[in-house]
N, C-alpha and C positions, 0 to 999 in steps of 0.2 A: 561505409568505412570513411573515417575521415580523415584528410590527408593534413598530416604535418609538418611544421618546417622544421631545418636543420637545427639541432641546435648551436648555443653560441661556441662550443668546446669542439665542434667539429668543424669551425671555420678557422682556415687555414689564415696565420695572421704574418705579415710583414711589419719587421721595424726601421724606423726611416728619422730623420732627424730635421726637423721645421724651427730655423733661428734659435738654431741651439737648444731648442726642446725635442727629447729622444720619444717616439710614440709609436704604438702599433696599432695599426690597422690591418684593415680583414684585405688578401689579396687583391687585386684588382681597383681597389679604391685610386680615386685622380686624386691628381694632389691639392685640386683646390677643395677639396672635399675632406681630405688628408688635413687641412690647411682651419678650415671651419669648425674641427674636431678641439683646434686647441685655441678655439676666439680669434685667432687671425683673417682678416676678412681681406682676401687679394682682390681688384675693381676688377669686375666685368661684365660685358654686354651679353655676348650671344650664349653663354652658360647659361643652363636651367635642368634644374635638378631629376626633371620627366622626361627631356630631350636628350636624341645621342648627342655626342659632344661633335663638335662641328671645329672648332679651333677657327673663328671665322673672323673674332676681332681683334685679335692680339692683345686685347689688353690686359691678357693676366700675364703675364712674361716673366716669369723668375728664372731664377740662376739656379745652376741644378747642378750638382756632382756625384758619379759615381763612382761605382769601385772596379775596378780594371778583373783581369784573370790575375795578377799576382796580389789582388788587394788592396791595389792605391785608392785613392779615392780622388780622385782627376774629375775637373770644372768640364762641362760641356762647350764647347766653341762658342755657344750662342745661347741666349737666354729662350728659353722651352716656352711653350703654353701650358699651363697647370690644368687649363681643363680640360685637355686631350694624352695626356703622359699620364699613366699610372704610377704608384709608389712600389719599387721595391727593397729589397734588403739591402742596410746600409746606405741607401741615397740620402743624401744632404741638399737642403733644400734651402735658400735665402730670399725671403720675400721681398719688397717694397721698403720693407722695418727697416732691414740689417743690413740690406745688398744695396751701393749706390751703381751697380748694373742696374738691376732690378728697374731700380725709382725711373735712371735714365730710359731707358726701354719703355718704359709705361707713360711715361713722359710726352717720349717721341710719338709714340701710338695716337695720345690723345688729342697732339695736337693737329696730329694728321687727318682723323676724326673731324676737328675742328676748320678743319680749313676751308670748304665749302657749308658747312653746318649752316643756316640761318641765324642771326643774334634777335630771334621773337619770343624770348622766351615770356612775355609779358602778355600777348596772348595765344600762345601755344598751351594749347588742355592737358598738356606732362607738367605745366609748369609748377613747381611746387613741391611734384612727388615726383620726377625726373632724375634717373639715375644718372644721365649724363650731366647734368647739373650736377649733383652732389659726388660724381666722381671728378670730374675738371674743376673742383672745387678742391676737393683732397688727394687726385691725383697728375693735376694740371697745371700749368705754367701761369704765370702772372698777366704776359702777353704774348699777342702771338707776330711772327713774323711774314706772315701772310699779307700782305695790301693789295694782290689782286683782287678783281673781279667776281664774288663769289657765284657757282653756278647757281640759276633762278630755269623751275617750269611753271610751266600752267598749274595752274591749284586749284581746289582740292580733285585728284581723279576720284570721282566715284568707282570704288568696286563693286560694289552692291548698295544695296538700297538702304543696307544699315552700315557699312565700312569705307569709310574718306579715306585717301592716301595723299598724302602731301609730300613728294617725292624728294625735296632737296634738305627733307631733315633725315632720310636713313641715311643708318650710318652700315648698311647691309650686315648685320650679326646673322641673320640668315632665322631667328628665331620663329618669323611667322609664316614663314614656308616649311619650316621641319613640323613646324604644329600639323601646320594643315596635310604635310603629307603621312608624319608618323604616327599621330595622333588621332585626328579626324577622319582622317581618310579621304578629303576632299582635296587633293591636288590640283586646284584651281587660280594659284598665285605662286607665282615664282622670279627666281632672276633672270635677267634679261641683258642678254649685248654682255660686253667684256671690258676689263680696265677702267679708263675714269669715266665710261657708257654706262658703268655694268648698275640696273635701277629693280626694283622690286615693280611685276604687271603684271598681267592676265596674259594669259595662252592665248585669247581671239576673243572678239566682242561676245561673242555667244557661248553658252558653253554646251553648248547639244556640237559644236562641228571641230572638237580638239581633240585630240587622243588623249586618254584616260589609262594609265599601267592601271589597272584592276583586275587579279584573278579571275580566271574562266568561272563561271558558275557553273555547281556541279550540279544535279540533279538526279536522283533515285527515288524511283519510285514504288512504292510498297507492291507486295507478289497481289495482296486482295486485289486492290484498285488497277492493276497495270493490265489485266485483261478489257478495262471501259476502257481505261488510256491508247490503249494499244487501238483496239480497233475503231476508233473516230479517228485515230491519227495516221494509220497506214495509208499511204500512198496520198495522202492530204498535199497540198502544196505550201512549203517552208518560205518564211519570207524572209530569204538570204539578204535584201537587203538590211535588216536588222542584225547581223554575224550571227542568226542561231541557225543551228541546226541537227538534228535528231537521230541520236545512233539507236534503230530500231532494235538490235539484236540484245541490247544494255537498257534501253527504255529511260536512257541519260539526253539530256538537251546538254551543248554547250557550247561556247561562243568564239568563232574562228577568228575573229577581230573584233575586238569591241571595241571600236572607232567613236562609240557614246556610249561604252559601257553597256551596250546590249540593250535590251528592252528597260534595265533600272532605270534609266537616265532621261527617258522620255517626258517626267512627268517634272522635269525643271522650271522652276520659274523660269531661264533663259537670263537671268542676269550671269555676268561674268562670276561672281563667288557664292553662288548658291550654298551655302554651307550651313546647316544648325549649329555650328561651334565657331561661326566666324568671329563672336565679342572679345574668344579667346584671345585670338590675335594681339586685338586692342590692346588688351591688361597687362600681356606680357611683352608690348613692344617698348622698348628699355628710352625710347622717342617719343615725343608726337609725332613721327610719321603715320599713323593708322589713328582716325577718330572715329568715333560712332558719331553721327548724324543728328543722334536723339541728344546727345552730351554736347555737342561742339559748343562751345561759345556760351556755355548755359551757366558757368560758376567754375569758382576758382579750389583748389581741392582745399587750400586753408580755411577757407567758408564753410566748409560742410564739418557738418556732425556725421559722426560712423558710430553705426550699433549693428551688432552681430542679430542676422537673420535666420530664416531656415526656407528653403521654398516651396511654394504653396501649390505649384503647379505636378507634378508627378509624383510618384510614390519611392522617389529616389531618396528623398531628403537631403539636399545639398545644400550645404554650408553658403549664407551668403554675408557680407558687407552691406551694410547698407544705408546708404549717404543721403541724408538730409538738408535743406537751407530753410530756414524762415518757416518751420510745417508743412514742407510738401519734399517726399521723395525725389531726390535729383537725377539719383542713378544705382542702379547694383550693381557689385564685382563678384567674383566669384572669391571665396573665403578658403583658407587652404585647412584640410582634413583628413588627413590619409586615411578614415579606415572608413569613407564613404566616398567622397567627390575628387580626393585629392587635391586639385587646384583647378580645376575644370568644371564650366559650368555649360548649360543649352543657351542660344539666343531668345528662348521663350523664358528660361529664368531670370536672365541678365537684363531682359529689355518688357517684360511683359508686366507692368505694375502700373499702368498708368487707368487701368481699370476702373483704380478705386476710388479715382479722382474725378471723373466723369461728368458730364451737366446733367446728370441723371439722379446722382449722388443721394439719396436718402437723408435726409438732417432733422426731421422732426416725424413725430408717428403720426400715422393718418387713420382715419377714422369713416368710413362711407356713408355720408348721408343720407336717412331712408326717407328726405322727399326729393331731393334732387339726383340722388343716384351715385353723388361723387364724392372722391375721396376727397377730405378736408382734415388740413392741419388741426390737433388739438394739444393739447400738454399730456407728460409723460402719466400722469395719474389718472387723467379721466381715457390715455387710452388702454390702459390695465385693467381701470375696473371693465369697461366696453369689453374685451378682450377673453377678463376672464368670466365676467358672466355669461358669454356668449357657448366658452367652450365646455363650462357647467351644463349647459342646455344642450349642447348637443350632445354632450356624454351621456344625458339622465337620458336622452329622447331617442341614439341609436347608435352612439357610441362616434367617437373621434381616434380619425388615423393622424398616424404621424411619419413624414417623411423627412428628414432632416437634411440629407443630399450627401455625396461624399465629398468635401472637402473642407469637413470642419477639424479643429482642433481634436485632440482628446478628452479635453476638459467640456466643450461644446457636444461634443458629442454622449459624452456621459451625461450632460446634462439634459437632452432629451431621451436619454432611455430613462432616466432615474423620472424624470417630467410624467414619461408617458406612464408608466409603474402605479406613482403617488399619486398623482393629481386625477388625471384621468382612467386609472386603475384598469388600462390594455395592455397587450402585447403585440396592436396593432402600429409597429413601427418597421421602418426597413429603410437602411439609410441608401439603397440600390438603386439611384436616380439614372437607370439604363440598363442593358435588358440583364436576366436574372434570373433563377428557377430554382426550385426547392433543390436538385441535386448540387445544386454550388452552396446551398446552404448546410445542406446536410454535410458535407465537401470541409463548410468554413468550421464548422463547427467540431467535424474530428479533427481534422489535421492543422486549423492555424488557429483558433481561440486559445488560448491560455497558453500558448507553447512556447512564450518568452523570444528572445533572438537564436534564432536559425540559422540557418543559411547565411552569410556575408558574404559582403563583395569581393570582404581577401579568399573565401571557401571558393568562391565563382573564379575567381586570377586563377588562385593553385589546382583548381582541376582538370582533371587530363582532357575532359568531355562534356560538355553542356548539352542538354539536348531542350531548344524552344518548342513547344508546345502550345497553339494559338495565342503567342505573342513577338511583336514585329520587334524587337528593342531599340532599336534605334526612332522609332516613331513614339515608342509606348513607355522607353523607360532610356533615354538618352544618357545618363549616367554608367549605368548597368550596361550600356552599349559602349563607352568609350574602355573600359574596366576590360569586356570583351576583347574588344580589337587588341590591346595591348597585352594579354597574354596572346593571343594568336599571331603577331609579332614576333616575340617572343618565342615562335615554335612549342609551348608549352601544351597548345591546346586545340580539339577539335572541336566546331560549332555543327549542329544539327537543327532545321526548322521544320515544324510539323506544318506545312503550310502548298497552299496551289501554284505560287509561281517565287521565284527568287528575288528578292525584294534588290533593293537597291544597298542593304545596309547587311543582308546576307551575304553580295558579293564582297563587300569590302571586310568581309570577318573572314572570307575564303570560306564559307561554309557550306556544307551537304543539305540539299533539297530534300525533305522525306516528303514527295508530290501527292495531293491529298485532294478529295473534291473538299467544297466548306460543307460541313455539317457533318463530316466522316473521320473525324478526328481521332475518335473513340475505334478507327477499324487500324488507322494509321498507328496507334498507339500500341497496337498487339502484335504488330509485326515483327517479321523477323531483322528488318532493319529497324526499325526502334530500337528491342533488343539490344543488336550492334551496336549502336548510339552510346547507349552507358552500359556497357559490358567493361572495361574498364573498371579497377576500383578506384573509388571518390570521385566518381559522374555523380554531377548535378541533373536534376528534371527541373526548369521553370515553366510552368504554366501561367497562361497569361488571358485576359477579360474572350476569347472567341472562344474559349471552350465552353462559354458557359449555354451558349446558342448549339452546343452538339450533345448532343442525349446520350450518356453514358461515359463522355469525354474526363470526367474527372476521378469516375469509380478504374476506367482503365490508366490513368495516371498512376492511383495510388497504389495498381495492380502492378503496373509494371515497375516501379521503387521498389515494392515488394519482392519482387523476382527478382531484381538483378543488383538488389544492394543500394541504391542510389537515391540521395538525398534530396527531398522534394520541398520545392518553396513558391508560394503563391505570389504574383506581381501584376496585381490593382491597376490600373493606369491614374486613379484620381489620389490626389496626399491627405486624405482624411479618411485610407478606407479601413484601412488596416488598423487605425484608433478604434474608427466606428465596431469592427468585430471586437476590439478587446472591450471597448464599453458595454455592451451590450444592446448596439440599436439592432438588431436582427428581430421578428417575430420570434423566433424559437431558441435564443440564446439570452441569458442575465449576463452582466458584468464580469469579467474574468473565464469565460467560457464555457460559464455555468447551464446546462440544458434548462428551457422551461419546463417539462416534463415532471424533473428529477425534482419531487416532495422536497427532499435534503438542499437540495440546493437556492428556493425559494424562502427555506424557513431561515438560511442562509442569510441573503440579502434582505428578510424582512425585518430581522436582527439586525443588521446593521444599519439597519435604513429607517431604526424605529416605528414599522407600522405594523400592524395584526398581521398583515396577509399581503398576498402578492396573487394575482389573475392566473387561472392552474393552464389554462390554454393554450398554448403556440398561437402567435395571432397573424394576420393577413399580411402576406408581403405588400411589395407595391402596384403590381397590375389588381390584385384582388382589393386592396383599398382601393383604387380610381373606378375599378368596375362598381362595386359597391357605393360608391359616393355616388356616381354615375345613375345607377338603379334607385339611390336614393333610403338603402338599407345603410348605409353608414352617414352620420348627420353631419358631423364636421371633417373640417382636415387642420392640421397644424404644420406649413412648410417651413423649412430650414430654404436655400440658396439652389432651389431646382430649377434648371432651364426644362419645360418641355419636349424640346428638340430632340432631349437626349435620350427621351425614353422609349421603348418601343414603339408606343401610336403615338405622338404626340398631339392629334386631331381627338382622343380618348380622354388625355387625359385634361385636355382645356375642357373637356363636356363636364368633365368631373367636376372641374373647379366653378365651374358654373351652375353647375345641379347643386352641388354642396348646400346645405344650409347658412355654415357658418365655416368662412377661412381666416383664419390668423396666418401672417406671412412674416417671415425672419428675416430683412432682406437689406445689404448694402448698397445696392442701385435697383432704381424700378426695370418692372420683369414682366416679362408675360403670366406671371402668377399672381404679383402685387396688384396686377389688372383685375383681378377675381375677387380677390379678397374683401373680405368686410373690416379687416384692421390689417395694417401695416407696422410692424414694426421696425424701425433702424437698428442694426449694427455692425459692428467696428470690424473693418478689413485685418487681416493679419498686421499689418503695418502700424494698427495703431490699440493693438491689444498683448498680450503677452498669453506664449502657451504651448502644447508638445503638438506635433505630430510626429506618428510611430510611422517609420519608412518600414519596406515590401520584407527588408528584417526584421523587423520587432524591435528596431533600436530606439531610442527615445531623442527626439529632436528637438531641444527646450530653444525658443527665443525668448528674447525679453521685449515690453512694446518699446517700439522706435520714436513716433510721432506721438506731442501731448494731445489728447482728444478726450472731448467728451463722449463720444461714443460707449457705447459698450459691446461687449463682447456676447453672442447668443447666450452662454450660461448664465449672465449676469442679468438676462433681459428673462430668461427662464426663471431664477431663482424669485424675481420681483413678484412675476406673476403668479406661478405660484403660493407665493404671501398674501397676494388680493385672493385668492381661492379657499385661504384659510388652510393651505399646507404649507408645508416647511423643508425644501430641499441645502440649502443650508453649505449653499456654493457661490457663495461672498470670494472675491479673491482671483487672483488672477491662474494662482495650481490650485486650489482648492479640489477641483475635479481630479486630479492625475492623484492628489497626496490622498485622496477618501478611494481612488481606485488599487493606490499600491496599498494601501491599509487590507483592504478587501482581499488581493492577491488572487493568484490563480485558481482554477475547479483543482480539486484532487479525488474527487469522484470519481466515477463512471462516466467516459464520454460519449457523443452521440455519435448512433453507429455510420459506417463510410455509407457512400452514395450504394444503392441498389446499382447491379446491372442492366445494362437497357440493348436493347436487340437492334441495330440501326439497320434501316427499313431504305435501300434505294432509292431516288427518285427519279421518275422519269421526264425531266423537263429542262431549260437553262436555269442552272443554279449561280443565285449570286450570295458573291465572296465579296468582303468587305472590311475595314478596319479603318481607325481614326488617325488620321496624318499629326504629326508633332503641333505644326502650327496649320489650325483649321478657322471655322466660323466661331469659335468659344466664345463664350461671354468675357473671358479673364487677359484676351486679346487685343481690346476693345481699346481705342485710342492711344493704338501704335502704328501708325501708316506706315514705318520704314520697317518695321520688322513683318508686316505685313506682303511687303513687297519680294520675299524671299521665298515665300510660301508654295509646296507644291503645287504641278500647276494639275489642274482635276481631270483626269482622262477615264476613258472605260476601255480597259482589260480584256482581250478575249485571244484564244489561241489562234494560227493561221488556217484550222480548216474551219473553225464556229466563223470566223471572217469569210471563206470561203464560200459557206454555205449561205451567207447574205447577199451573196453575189458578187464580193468584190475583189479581183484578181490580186495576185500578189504583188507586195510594193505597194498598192494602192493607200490612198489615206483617202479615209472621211469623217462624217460623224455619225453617230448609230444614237437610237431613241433606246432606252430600256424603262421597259415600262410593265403595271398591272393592273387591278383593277381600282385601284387605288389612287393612281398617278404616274409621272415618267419624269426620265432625267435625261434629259440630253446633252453627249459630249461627246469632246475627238477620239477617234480611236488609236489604240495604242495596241500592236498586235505583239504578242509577249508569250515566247514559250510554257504552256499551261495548258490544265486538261482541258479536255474540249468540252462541250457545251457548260462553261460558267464563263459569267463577267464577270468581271470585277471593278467595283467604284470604290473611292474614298467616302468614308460613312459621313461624314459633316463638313467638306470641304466647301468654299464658294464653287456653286454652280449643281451641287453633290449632296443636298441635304436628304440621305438617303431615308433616315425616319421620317420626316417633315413629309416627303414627298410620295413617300412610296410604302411606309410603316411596316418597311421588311428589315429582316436581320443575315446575318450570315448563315446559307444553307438553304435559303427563302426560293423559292419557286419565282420566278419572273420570264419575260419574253422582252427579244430584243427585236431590232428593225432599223435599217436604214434610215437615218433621219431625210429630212424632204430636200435640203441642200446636198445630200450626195446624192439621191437621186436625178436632181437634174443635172451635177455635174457629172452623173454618169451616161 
């Protein structure tokens, strides 16, 4: 069922009168809102359109009159704040324009503002695009009568490792504490002391020892599961110093003080504003009191160039700005959008771009010398021909895989399925650079190929019930998480996570724990608390990258939508994955969602595609490519932008790239792939190409290129090569690929059938649970030390009797090895209401490279152990 908004005819409208213009607005409306409706622009600071109104700078102050019980219409004693008074019927309103109250009021305000203010606006980073500047401009006095002493502190306080505060320019609007607490949910900055003391600081140097107001975490856990749960935990010893603790008879954990927020709060970096939305801050501080670190002192905002972005990093698709000087990215803002990001963006969007810049940087193709063994610069022609004779030969000799990776464009990504089709005439491609299995294909294939925009983020606001389904949002889709909070705010909404312990980003949604071992997702899904979850009509189900590690996790998703009504939407963690399925990099999917199977649908895109024929086969994902290259039954590979780390062995699949005969590599900086390869190709970062990516909606995300570069773009380096092969893919152009994929359009076939049922099989040993943190070890991180510095910090997860049973009393802290036959990981322990015998690690964290080390996934069998420093400090 899909839930609708009111319409316009059912909103109850008041009429009010703004400098002599008569208007209606819909009840409730403020009047500086009221005021915007008809081009009037009243000055002020601590207003913003996302925030409640705070009425905290005075400087919107109009004259306001209303109408008495007999009708008059009588002036208020005092001139009002517009952006805390609503409008009602018959009020008269006198702005700055008409009212010389007004002007005087705003007047006084400003200069009051001004009277400690710094006069640096010359190198203050506001300077330029500075509202306080262009309001004491047009709403400010000539001079001021102030000649004392202005107050001076110590400068700049670091809040974090990416947030300066320079205390004697707020003018306290109160905006980037409302952020942090209504929006973010990180209340980690506030005001401080009272009167002409009163300063924007931190609660305590540390932020693990401040109280934290955060909802108890609720926890339920499913009837299957709560019989293991129950008895590893009866009569176990709770570790009250953490506020959990376990109402056995409900089989609910929840927290009697969360003094650090319970068990979430453990894994802080330990700077004072640990926050993934702290850039917000910055953008909307109406001052230079708040600078980013990476910005300060770097260029003046008149110097730069701005070109509308889109970000590259998660499958949110957020709007960004994006500020240039001389060819090299200076900084990104977040870009305002209401029916994706709104005005909000992550500190991995805002600050994560310097990647592309790197002394690693790719600038010319290389070519491997076969007597010295090394890669050597050559010109773009002779590395095409090298390139495509080479993957000629390996296709005639045993055929070439293609992995593209997820974060390319849509046009890139069409451009290796269309590649791998024509030139190389396989269906061995699969853009799934991490782990992956035919049931999530079969999965992609009914329910998100060719299904257009689904699900939205306003469908996710307006419904009553969300239910996550192995996905963390706040780690895995930080957009899709603040969209969250703010209906559950709101009282609008209840949150559900199909997950082992309460994250840190489920407390802050207030949401229901559905307690789950990892790999049993599929038993969690069947429940009768599921169920509950979206029983509700216009409950959402998102599902998210760990179910694809649980065997039957996605056929009982589509089972349970099916049952109870509720609309189900798949959420990627990488921003090219969701193009990659409409393209058609899958083995078992064409272009538009087309089965390989389906005769019709082949003769489909061979027609369009101008050639005879098309490979009748479903071809090998990407474990089955690596094995095969490995084994030496598949002759080449052709990479797109894959880190191995990310895949399931990554110890496999470096064997692979080295068994291979022949690698061609796609790559913006050198990689641990470009190390294999026999050619290297360069190409162009998003920043210096133009092109879509399709967000976890199916919306279409168009940028245009920012920076002039000669670079090009993977389609652009496809299309070449293909010409030296003596094919013709015929994707010149910067949309070329999206405008030949909307020609094409959706299947209107028969689609491929849902996942089979799968029977999940117990295990009897410690299972470990895992999932990738916002800001980790990624390649696209990569030469940002200060946003670096915010980063969780990597602990291992285990309940207080799997602690118990290691030996180590309650209270205790140490550090534990988990390890198998493979490898181990050692880190501090973090004891966190959860079922008993699993850990839990962060997948790719420093210190936590759980592929790299351990080449296990979520569900995986491992053994834990005291590390040898708690041993002896025990």
């Amino acid at each position: 069922m899909t839930v609708t908004e009111p319409s316009k005819a059912a909103v109850e409208l008041v009429t009010l009168t703004i400098d002599g213009i008569e208007t209606s607005v819909p009840k409730g409306t403020l009047l500086i809102r009221a005021a915007e409706e008809l081009g009037i622009a009243i000055p002020r600071f601590c207003d913003h359109p996302l925030l409640a109104p705070a009425g905290a700078c005075r400087q919107c102050l109009v004259e306001v009159a209303m109408p008495d019980r007999e009708g008059n219409v009588r002036p208020m004693p005092k001139p009002q704040a517009s952006c805390t008074m609503t409008a009602t019927p018959g009020m008269v309103v006198k702005t700055q324009l008409t009212s010389p109250v007004s002007e005087k009021a705003q007047r006084g305000v400003m200069e009051l503002l001004l009277i400690n203010h710094p006069l640096d606006c010359p190198v203050c980073d506001k300077g330029g695009e500075c509202p306080l500047q262009n309001q004491a401009l047009a709403n400010g006095q000539a001079d001021s009568r102030f000649t004392e002493v202005k107050r001076t502190f110590p400068k700049p306080i670091r809040i974090s490792t990416q947030v300066l505060l320079d205390r004697e320019r707020c003018i306290l609007c109160q905006r980037c504490t409302r952020f942090s607490k209504e929006i973010a949910g990180d209340p980690f900055i506030d005001l401080q002391m009272r009167g002409a003391h009163q300063q924007i600081g931190t609660f305590s140097p540390g932020v693990l020892n401040f109280h934290v107001d955060l909802p108890d975490p609720v926890v339920r856990t499913s009837e299957e599961l709560e019989p293991t749960v129950e008895t590893a935990t009866q009569g176990a010893p709770v570790d009250e110093s953490r506020g959990a603790t376990r109402d056995h008879a409900t089989g609910t954990y929840a927290a009697d003080n969360i003094t650090t927020s319970g068990a979430a709060m453990l894994d802080e970096s330990g700077q004072p504003f640990a926050s993934y939305f702290s850039g917000n801050t910055i953008q909307i501080c109406p001052v230079g009191a708040l600078t980013g670190a990476a910005y300060r002192f770097r260029a003046r905002p008149f110097d730069l160039v701005s070109t509308k972005g889109v970000c590259e990093h998660c499958a949110g698709g957020c709007a960004l700005r994006v500020d240039h000087r001389r060819g090299k990215v200076t900084r990104r803002l977040a870009a305002e959008d209401p029916a994706v990001n709104e005005e909000w963006n992550c500190d991995k969007g805002r600050w994560a771009f310097n990647w592309a810049t790197g002394a690693d940087r790719l600038t010319h193709p290389l070519v491997r010398d076969p007597d010295s063994g090394e890669l050597e610069p050559v010109s773009w022609p002779y590395a095409l021909q090298v390139a495509a004779a080479g993957l000629l030969k390996a296709r005639d000799a045993g055929g070439v895989g293609v992995l593209p990776g997820g974060r390319l464009t849509v046009e890139d990504a069409y451009a290796y399925a269309k590649f791998a089709r024509v030139v190389l005439r396989t269906n061995d491609i699969d853009f799934r650079a991490r782990a992956h299995s035919a049931e999530e294909e079969a999965f992609l294939g009914h329910a998100v190929a060719g299904t257009g925009l689904g699900v939205t983020f306003a469908a996710v606001e307006a419904a009553p019930s969300v239910l996550l389904a192995g996905l963390e949002a706040e780690e895995e889709a930080a957009s899709l998480f603040l969209r969250l909070r703010k209906s559950v705010l709101k009282g609008r909404k209840k949150v559900y996570s199909i997950a082992p312990w309460s994250s840190r980003g489920l407390i802050k949604l207030s949401g229901t724990l559905i307690q789950t071992l990892p790999g049993q997702e599929a038993v969690a899904l069947g429940t009768p608390a599921a169920a509950e979850a979206v029983a509700e009509p216009g409950s959402i189900i998102l599902v998210g990258p760990r179910l694809t590690e649980s065997p039957g996790a996605y056929q009982a998703a589509l089972a349970l939508a099916a049952s109870s009504g509720a609309r189900l939407a798949w959420v990627p963690r990488r921003s090219g994955e969701r193009g990659a399925v409409e393209a058609g990099a899958l083995p078992g999917l064409l272009p538009g969602g087309r089965p390989v199977s389906d005769p019709a649908a082949r003769v489909d895109i061979a027609a369009a595609w101008d050639v005879d024929s098309l490979p009748t086969e479903p071809g090998r994902d990407t474990t089955r490519i690596l094995d095969d290259a490995a084994a030496g039954t598949l002759s080449g590979l052709l990479v797109g932008s894959v880190d191995p780390d990310d895949l399931p062995d990554p110890a496999a699949a470096r064997a692979a790239l080295e068994q291979a005969s022949f690698v061609v590599s796609l790559e913006v900086r050198a990689s641990a792939v470009t190390a294999y390869a026999d050619v290297v190709l360069p190409v162009a970062p998003p920043a210096e190409k133009g092109g879509t990516f399709l967000n976890w909606e199916g919306r279409r995300r168009e940028f245009p290129q920012a920076l002039t570069s000669d670079a090009l773009s993977d389609g652009e380096v496809l299309d070449s090569l293909a010409t030296e092969t003596g094919a013709r893919l015929g994707l010149r152009g910067e949309f070329a690929g999206t405008a030949e994929l909307t020609q094409l359009g959706a299947w209107e076939g028969a689609r491929p059938a849902q996942p089979e049922a799968h029977v999940v099989e117990p295990v009897d040993s410690t299972l470990l649970s895992t999932w990738s943190m916002l800001l980790d070890r990624g390649r696209l991180q990569d030469g940002e030390p200060y946003l670096a510095g915010t980063a969780h910090r990597a602990v291992a997860r285990m309940s207080p009797a799997t602690v118990a049973e290691l030996g180590l009393k309650p209270g205790s802290t140490g550090t534990v090895t988990v390890f198998n036959d493979r490898g181990e990981i050692t880190l501090p322990l973090a004891v966190t209401p959860m079922p008993d015998g699993v850990v839990w690690l962060p997948s790719n964290s420093p210190g936590s490279p759980v592929r790299a080390r351990l080449a296990a996934g979520n569900g995986a069998a491992v053994s834990v152990r005291l590390a040898s420093d708690t041993l002896m400090g025990a």
